[in-house]
N, C-alpha and C positions, 0 to 999 in steps of 0.2 A: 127282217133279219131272222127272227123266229122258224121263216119256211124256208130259209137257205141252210139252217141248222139242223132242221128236221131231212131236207133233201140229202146232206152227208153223212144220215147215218147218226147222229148225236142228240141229246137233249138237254134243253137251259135246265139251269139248277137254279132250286128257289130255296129258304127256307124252310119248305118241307121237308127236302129232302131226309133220304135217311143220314143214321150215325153213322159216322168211319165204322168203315169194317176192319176187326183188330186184326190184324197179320198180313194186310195187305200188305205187297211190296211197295210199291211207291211210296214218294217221301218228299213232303212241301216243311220249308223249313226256310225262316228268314237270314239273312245274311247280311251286314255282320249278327254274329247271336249276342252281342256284349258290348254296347256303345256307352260315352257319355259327354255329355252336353250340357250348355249353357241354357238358363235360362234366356227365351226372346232369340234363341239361335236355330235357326234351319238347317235339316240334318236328313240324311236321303238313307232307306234299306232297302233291298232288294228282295225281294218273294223270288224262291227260285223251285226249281222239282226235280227230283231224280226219282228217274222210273225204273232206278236198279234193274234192265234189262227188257220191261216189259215196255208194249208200244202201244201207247194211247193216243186215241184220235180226237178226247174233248177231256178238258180241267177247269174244275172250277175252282179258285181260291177266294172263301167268303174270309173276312179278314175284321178284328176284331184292336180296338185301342180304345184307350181311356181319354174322353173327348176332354174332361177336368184339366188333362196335362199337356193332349197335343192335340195340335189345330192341325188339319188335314192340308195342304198345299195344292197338290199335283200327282197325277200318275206321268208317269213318262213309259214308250218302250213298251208298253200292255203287248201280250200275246208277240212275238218276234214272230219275222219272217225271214228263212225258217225257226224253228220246227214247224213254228204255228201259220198262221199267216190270214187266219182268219177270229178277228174280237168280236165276240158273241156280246159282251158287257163290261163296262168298263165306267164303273161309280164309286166317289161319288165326283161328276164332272167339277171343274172347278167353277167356284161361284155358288152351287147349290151341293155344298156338302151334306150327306146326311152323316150328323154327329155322332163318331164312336164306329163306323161302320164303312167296310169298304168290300166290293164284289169284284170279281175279276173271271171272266167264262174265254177260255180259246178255242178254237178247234182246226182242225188238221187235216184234210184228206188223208194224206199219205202216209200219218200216223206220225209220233214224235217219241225217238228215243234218247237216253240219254239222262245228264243233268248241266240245266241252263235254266238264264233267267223266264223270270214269267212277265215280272215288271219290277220298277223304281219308283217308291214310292218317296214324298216329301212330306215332311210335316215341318211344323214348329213346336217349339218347345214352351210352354207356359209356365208361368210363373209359380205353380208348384211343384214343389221340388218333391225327391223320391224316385222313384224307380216304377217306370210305365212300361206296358210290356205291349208289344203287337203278337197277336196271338189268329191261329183261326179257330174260324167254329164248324160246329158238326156237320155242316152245312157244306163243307167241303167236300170235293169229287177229285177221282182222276179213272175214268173208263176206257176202258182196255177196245184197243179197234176191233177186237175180233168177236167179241158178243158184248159189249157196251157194262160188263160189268163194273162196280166199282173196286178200285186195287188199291184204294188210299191206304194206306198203313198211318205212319209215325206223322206225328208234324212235330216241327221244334219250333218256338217261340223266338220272337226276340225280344231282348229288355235293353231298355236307355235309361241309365241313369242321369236325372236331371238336376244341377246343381246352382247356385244363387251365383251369379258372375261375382269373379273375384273382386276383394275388398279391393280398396287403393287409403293408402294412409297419406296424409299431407302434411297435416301440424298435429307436433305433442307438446302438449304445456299444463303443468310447467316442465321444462326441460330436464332440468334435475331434483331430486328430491335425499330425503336418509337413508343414511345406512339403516336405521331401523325400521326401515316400511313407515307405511300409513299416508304416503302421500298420494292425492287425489287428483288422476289424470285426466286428461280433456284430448280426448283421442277423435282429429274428425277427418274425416276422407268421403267413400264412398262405397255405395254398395253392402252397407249393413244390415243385416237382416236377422232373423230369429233369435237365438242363444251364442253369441260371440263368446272364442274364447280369448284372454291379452295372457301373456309369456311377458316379462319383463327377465332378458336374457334367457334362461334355462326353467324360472320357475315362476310358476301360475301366480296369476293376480288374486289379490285376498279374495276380491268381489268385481265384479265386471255388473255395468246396466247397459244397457241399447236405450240412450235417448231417444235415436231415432237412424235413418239411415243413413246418415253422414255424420254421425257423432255416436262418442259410446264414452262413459267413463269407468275409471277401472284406479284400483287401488292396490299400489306398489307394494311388493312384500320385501322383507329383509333383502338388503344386499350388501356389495363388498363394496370399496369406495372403486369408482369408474364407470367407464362407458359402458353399457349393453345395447343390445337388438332389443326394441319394441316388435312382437308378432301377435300379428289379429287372425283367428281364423271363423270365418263364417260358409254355413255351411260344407266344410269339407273343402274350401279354397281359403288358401293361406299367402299374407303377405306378408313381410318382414324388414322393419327399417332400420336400420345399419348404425349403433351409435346414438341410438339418440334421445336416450335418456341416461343422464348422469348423478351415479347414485355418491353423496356429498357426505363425510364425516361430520358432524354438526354436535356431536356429544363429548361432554368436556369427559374427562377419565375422574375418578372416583377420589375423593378426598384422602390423602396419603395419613395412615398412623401417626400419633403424636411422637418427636423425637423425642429420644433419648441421648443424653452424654455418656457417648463413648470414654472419652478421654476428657480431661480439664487441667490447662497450663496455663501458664502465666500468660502467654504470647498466642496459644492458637485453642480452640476448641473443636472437637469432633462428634460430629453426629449421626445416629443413624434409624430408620426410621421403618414401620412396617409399608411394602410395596403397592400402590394404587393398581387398579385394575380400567382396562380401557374397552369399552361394550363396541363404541363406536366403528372399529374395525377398520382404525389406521396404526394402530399399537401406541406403544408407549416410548418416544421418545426422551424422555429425561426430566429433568425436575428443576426447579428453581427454589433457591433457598433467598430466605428473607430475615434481615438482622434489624431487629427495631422497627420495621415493615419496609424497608429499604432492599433491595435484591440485592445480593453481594456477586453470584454467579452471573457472567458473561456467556458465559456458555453451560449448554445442560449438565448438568449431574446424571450420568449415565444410570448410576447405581444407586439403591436406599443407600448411600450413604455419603457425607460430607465434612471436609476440617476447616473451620477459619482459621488461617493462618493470621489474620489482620485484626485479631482481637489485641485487647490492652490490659494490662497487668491489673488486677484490685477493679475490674470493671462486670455492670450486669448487665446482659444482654436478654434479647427475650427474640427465639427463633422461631422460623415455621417454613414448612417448607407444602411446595403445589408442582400436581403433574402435569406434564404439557404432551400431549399425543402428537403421532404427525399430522393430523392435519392441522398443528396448532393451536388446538383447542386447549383451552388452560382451565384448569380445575379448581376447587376452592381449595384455599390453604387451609392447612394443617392446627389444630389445637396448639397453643404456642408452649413451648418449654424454657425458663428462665433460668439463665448461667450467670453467677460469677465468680470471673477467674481469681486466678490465685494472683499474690503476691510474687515478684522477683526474687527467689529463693527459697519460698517456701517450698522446699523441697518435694518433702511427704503428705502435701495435702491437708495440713489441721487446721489451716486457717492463720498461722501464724509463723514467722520467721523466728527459729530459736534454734537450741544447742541440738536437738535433735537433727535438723537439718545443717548443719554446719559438722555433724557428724557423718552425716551422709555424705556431704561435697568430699571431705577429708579422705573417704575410706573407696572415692573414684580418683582420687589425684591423679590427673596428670593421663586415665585412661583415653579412651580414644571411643567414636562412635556415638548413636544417638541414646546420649546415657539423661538422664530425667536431673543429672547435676550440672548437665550443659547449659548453662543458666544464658550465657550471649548467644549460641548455636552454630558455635565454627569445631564441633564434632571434637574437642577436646575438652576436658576439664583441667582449666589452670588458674594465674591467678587472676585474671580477667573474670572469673567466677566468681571465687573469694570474693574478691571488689562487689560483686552485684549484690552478695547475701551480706557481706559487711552491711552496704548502705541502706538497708533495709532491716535490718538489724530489730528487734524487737517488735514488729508491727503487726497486728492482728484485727 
């Protein structure tokens, strides 16, 4: 092969060779310039040459990769017929690769213009990740048919980015956890590798480990009560599962102020109290109030505030009242506050059915509305009143 090389006018290139001459025209350049790939995936670039106008009869591409990242496969297509139609060298054969290093020599009689492939090259991608770049070395030629000079100019490189095959997620458990964070998930799938990151919906895990690489655990941050996307990203491949952890109110709301008596009658008492606060993040639905630790409310107490209508005249009661959030959650009750009511006519509150209050019924006679001498509660004062503070008459 050597003197069929030498008989057309050309010469093998070795290692010796000289450096690229700067400003030569021609241009060895791989294609695509900008790949990327799977770890353990086979993936093919092409070496190609443009001799911007000028006609070479013999090229050499000495061919240069990081053997750490790629394993060398196959050439395919070396030297075409045309341009070329004669392979001076073409390593490293398959089977005996030499590691990191690849040669590629054409040649031409009739000389080759143009830009077109040289060859197709194959590797594989190993299991370190990064960015590998096939590149040539100085060692490269492209000589011109008409005095065998070298016209190499530019070369351009190529790089593959190599990445860790994407995750796969299978079971998260436990499935739900609080609205205040802190709970410790058990995320296992496949394909785990180096520094994972976990998203629990929109925002990052307190702390993420890699067990190993089907397993990772990761620690929930605050959330709202409901469903989110679990997302694991390794390496710069990301999966994402749909729903599948559920963030649970579990926090009772905060101990409501001790009440206070608003109001104090014979028949109803009114309460009201400073407002609980709810962390858990399903809010505050309403309140439950407690007479003698007995609930009286059927339904919530929207507001700090409440009336028993269903108290009893000359009676002490001792209240307290607890917040219930939506989701439930029921909170401690309240420091208790102890009521008792007034007497049937005690008008004015002293504690005592007298001429002052019998003063007071007198000087509403007969008005109308919710007047404090409405002693029965059919929104008039008459003598069905009277009658109530008559019978009650002196009692303290």
């Amino acid at each position: 092969m050597v003197a069929a090389f030498a008989w057309i006018g050309v010469r093998l290139l070795t290692d010796s060779n000289a450096a690229i001459v700067p400003g030569g025209a021609v241009q060895l350049y791989v294609s695509p310039a900008n790949s990327s790939v799977t770890q353990n995936q086979q993936f093919s670039v092409t070496v190609r040459v443009n001799t911007n106008g000028q006609t070479i009869n013999a090229l050499g591409a000495s061919i240069a990769y990081p053997a750490s990242q790629l394993e060398f496969v196959s050439t395919t297509s070396p030297c075409p017929d045309p341009p070329f139609g004669i392979t001076a060298e073409n390593s490293p054969t398959a089977g005996t690769p030499t590691p990191g290093a690849i040669k590629i020599a054409c040649g031409s009689i009739a000389g080759a213009t143009g830009d077109f492939a040289v060859a197709t090259l194959t590797f594989k991608a190993l299991a370190n990740s990064g960015t590998a770049t096939v590149s040539f070395t100085s060692a490269s030629e492209a000589l011109l048919k008409l005095d065998n000079t070298n016209q190499l100019g530019a070369t351009v490189s190529g790089t593959v980015q190599i990445q860790a095959p994407a995750p796969t997620i299978s079971t998260i458990a436990p499935a739900n956890g609080s609205t205040l964070g802190g709970t410790t998930v058990t995320i296992t799938g496949t394909n785990f590798v180096g520094t994972p990151t976990v998203k629990f919906g929109t925002t990052n895990a307190t702390s993420v480990t890699l067990v190993s690489p089907t397993s990772i655990t990761a620690v929930a941050p605050a959330g709202t009560p409901g469903a989110v996307a679990v997302t694991v990203t390794v390496g710069g491949q990301t999966i994402t599962k749909s729903n599948s952890f559920t963030y649970t109110d579990t926090t009772a709301p905060s101990k409501p102020g001790t009440p206070t008596v608003s109001s104090n009658e014979a028949n109803k008492v009114s309460l009201t109290w400073t407002a609980s606060t709810d962390a858990g993040g399903s809010g505050l639905a309403g309140y439950r109030i407690y007479r003698n630790g007995t609930q009286l409310n059927t339904s919530l107490a929207v507001n700090n505030s409440y009336t028993d209508t269903a108290a009893q005249p000359n009676s002490t009661y001792s209240y307290t009242v607890a917040a219930v959030d939506g989701a439930g959650n029921v909170g401690s009750q309240s420091t208790a506050v102890s009521v008792t009511t007034r007497y049937r006519g005690d008008i004015d509150g002293n504690g005592s059915v007298n001429l002052t209050d019998l003063s007071k019924l007198l000087s509403n006679w007969n008005k109308t509305g919710a007047l404090s001498s409405d002693l029965d509660g059919n929104n008039v004062v008459n003598l069905v009143d009277l009658s109530i503070l008559l019978s009650n008459w002196g009692k303290s």
